[in-house]
KEKE-3310 file (N, C-alpha, C; in steps of 0.2 Angstrom, whole numbers, plus 5000, padded with zeros to 4 digits):
npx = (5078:5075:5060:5052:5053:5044:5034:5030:5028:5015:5009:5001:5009:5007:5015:5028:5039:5030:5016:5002:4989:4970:4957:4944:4933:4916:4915:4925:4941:4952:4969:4982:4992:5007:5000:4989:4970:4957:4956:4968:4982:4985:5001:5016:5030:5048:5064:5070:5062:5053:5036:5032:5027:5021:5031:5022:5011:5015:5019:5006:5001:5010:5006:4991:4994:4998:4987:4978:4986:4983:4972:4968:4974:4964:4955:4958:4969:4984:4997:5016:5022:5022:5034:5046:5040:5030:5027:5020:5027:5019:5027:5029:5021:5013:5008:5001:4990:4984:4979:4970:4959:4956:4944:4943:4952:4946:4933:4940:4946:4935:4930:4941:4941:4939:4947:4960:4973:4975:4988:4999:4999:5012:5018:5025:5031:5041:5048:5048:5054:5053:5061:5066:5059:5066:5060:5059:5060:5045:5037:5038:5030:5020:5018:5019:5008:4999:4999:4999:4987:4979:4983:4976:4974:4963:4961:4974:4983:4985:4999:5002:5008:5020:5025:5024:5014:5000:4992:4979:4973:4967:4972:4971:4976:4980:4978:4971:4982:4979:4973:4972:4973:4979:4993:4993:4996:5009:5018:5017:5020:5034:5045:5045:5042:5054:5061:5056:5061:5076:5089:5097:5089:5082:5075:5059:5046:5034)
npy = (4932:4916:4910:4924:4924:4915:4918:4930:4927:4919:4925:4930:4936:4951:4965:4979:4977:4969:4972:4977:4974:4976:4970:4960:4955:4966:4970:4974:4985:4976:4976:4979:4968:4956:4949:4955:4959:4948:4943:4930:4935:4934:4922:4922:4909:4908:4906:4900:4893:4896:4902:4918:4936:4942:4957:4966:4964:4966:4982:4986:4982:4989:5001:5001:5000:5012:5019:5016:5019:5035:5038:5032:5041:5053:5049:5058:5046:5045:5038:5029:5029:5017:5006:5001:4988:4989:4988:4991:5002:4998:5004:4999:4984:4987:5001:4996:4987:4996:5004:4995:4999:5010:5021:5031:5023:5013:5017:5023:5012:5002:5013:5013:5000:4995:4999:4992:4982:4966:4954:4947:4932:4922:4933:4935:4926:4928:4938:4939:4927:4911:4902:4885:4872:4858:4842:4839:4851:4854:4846:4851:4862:4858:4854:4865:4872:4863:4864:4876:4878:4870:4876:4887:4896:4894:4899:4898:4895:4879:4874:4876:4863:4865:4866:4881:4895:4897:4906:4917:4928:4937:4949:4951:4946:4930:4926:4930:4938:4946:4938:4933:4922:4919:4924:4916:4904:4905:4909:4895:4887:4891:4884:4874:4881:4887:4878:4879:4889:4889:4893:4899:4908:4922:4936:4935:4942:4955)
npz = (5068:5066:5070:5071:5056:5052:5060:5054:5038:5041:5040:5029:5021:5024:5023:5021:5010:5002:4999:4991:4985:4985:4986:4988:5002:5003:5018:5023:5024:5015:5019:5007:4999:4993:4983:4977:4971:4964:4949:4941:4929:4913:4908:4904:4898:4902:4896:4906:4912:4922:4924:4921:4920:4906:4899:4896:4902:4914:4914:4913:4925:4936:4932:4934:4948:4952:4948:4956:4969:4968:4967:4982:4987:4983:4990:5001:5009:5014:5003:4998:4985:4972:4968:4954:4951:4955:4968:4984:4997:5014:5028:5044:5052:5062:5059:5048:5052:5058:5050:5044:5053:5053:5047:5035:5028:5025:5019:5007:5001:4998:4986:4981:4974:4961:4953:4956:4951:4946:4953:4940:4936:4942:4947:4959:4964:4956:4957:4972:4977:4988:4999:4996:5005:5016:5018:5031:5036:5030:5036:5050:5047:5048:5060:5067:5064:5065:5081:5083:5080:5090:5103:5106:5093:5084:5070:5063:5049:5038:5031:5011:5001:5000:5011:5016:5017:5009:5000:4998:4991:4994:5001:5016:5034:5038:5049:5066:5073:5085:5098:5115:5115:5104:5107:5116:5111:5101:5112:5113:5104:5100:5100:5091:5079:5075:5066:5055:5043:5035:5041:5033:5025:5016:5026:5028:5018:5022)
capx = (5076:5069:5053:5050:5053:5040:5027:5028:5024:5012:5003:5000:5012:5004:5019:5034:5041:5025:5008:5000:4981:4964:4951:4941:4922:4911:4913:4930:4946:4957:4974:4986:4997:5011:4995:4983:4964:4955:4958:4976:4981:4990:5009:5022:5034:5054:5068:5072:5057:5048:5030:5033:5021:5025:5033:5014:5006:5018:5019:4999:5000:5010:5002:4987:4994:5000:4980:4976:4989:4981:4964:4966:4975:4961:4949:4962:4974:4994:5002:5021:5022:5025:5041:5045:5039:5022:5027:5019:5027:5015:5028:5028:5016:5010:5007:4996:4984:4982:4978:4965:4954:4956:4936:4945:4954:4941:4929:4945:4947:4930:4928:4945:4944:4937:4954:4965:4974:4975:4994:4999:5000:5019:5022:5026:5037:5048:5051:5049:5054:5050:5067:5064:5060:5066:5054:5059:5055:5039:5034:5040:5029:5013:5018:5019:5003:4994:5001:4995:4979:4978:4985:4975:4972:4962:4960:4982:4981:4989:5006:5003:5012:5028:5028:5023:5009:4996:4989:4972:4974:4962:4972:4971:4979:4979:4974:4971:4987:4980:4970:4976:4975:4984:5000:4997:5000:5015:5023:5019:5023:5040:5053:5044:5044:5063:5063:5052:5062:5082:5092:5100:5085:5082:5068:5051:5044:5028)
capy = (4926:4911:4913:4929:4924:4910:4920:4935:4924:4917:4932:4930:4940:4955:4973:4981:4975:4969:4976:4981:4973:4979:4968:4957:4957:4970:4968:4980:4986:4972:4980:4974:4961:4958:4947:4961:4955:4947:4935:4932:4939:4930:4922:4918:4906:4912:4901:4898:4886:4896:4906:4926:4939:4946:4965:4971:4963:4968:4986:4987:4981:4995:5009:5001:5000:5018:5024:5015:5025:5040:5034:5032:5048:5058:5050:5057:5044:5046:5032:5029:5029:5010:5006:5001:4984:4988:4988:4997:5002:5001:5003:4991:4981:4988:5005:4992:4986:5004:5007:4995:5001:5017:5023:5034:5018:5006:5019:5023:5006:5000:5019:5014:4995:4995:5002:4991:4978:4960:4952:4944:4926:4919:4938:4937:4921:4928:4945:4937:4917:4908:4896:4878:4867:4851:4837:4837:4858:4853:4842:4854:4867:4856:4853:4871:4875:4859:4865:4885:4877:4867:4880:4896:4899:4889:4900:4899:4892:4874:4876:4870:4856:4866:4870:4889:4898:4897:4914:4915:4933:4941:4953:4951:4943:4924:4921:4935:4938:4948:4937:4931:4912:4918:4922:4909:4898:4908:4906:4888:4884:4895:4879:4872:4885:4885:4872:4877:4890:4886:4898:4904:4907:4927:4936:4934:4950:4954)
capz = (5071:5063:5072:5067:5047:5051:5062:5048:5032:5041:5041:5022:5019:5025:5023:5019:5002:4996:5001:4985:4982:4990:4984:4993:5001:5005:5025:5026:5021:5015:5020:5002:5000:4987:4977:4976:4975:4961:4947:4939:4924:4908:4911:4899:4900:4901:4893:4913:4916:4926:4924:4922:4917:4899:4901:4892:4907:4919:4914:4914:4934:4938:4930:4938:4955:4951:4947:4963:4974:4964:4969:4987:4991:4983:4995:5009:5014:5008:5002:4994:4975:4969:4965:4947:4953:4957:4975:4990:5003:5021:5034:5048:5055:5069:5055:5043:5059:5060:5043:5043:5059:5050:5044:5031:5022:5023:5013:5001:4998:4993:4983:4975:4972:4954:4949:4958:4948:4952:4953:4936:4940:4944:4947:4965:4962:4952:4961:4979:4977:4992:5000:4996:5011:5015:5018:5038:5036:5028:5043:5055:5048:5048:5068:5070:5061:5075:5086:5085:5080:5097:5109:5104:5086:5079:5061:5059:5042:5037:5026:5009:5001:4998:5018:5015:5020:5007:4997:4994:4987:4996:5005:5025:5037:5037:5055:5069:5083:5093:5104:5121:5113:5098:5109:5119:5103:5099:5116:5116:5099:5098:5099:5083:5075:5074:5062:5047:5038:5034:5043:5029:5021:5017:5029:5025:5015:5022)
cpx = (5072:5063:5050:5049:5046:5032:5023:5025:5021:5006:5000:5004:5008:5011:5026:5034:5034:5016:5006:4993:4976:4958:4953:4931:4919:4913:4919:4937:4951:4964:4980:4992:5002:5006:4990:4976:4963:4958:4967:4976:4987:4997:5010:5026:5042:5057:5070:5070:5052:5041:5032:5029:5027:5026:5025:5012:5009:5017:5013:4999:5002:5008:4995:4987:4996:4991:4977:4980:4986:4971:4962:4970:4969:4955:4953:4966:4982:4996:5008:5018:5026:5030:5040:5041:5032:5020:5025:5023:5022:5018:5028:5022:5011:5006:5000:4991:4982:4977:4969:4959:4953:4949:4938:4947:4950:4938:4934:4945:4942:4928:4935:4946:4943:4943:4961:4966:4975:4983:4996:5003:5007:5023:5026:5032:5042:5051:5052:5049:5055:5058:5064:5066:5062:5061:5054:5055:5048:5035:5034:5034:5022:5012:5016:5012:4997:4997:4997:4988:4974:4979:4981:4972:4969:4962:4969:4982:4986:4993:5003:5009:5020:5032:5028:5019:5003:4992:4982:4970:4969:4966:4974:4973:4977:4974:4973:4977:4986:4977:4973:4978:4980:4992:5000:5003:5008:5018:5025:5022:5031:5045:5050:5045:5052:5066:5060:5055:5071:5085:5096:5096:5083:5074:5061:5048:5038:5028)
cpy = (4922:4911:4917:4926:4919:4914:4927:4933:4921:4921:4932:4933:4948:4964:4972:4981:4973:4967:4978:4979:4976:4975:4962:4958:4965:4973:4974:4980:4980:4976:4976:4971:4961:4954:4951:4954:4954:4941:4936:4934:4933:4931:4921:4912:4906:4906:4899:4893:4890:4903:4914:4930:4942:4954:4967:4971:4965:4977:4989:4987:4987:5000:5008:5001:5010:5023:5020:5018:5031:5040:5035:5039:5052:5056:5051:5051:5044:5042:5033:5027:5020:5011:5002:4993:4983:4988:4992:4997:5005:5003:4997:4988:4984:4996:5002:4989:4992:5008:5003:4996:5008:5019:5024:5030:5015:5009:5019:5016:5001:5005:5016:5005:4990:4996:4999:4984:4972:4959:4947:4937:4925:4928:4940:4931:4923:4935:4943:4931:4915:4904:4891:4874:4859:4845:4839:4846:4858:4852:4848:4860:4867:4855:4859:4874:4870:4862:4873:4881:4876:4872:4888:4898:4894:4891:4901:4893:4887:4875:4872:4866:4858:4867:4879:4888:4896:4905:4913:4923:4937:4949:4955:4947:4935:4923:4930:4935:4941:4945:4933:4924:4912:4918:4919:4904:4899:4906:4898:4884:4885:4890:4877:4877:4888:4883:4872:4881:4889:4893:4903:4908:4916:4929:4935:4943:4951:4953)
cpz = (5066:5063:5070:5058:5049:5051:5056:5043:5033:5041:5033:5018:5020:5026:5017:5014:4998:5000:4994:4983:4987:4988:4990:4994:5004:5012:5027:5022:5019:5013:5011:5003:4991:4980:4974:4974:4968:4956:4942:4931:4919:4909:4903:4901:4898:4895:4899:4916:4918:4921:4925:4919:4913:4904:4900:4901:4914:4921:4915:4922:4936:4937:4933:4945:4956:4951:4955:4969:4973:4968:4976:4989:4987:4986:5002:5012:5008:5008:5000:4990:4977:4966:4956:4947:4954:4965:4978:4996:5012:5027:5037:5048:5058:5063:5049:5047:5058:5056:5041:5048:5055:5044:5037:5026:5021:5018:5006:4998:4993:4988:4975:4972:4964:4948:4952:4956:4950:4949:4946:4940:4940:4945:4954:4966:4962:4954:4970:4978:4984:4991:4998:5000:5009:5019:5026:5040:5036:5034:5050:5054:5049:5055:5070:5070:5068:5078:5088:5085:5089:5103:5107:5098:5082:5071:5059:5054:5042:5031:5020:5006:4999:5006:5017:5015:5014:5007:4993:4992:4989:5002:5013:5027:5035:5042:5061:5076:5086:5099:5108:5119:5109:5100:5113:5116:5103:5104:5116:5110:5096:5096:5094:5077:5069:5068:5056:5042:5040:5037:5039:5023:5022:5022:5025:5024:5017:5030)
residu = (UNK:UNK:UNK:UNK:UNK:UNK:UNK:UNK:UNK:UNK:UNK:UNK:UNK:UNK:UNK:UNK:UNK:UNK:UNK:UNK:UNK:UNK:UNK:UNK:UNK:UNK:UNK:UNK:UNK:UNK:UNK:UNK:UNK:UNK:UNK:UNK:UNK:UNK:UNK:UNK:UNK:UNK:UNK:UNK:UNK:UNK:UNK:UNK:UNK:UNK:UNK:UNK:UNK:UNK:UNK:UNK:UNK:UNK:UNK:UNK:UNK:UNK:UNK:UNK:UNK:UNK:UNK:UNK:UNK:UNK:UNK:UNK:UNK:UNK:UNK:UNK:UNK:UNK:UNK:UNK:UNK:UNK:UNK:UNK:UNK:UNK:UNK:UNK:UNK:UNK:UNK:UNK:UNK:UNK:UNK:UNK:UNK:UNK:UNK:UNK:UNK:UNK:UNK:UNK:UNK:UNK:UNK:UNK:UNK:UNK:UNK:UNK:UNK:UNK:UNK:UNK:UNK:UNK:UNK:UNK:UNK:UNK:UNK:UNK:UNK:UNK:UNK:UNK:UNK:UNK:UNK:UNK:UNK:UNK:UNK:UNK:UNK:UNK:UNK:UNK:UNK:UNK:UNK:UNK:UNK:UNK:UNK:UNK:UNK:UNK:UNK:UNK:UNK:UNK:UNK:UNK:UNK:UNK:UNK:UNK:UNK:UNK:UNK:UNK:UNK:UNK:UNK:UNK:UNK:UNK:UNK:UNK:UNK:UNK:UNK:UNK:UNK:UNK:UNK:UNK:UNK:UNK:UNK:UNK:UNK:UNK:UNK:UNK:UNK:UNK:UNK:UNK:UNK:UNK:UNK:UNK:UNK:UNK:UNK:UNK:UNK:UNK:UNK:UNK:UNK:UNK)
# end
């Protein structure tokens, strides 16, 4: 469902295909995300147009996402091996909730997050590119965003100018669902919802 694609990426992008960073502040586990935490790393530019992280830089991420799986299973928790991508697989949702309550990962996480690489800049682009909205999408997706704000959630973050969620790399969720306001929102916001990503538009990774 459309909805779903919306209310997922609005999580920050938070599972499945791309979970992979841990940084963040002090305060607890930031569960990864396909940005990982800190600051971005040198791009290239293709003969295509767009921003790409050189192979060097690419190859460096992965071996570092590979010493940070390494890292948190020897403080006790099992992950999946990154794919050649640098990708983690967490499972679902409800699995990476779980993950971050979990005492075991939070310590893992701050014990391992000195060795966890940050995402080279345009690396998430061009491995997961985002549909491009059309203006009336746009709008639609700044209603959605009033709209959760006003019925429940006030932290559901405003789209930016592309109409997509906005990644501030830190890792954790954008906004919090599980509080009674939050599905309020969601129930009351769901016919807008509808309207922000293109229905032929691949699901939302995350």
């Amino acid at each position: 469902m459309r909805t779903n694609r919306v209310l997922l990426a609005a999580t920050a992008s938070v599972l499945a295909f791309a979970l992979t960073g841990c940084g963040g502040d002090e305060g607890g586990a930031n569960v990864p995300t396909a940005n990982g935490g800190g600051p971005s790393a040198p791009t290239r530019t293709t003969g295509g147009g767009g921003p790409t992280a050189g192979k060097d830089v690419i190859a460096a991420y992965v071996e570092g996402k590979r010493a940070w799986v390494t890292c948190i299973r020897e403080n006790g928790i099992e992950l999946n091996d990154p794919d050649d991508k640098g990708q983690i697989d967490f499972g679902g949702g409800d699995a990476v909730r779980g993950m971050k309550k979990n005492p075991k990962f939070v310590a893992a996480t701050k014990k391992c997050r000195s060795v966890d690489p940050p995402m080279p800049e345009g690396y998430e682009e061009a491995i997961n590119p985002r549909p491009k909205l059309t203006p009336e999408q746009i709008e639609a997706a700044r209603d959605y965003a009033a709209c959760m704000q006003k019925n429940g959630a006030p932290d559901y973050p405003d789209p930016g100018p592309d109409g997509h969620e906005k990644n501030d790399d830190s890792g954790t969720p954008a906004w919090d669902q599980s509080t009674a306001g939050a599905k309020n929102a969601i129930r009351v916001c769901a016919p807008i919802s509808g309207n922000v990503v293109p229905s032929d538009a691949p699901p939302a990774q995350g």
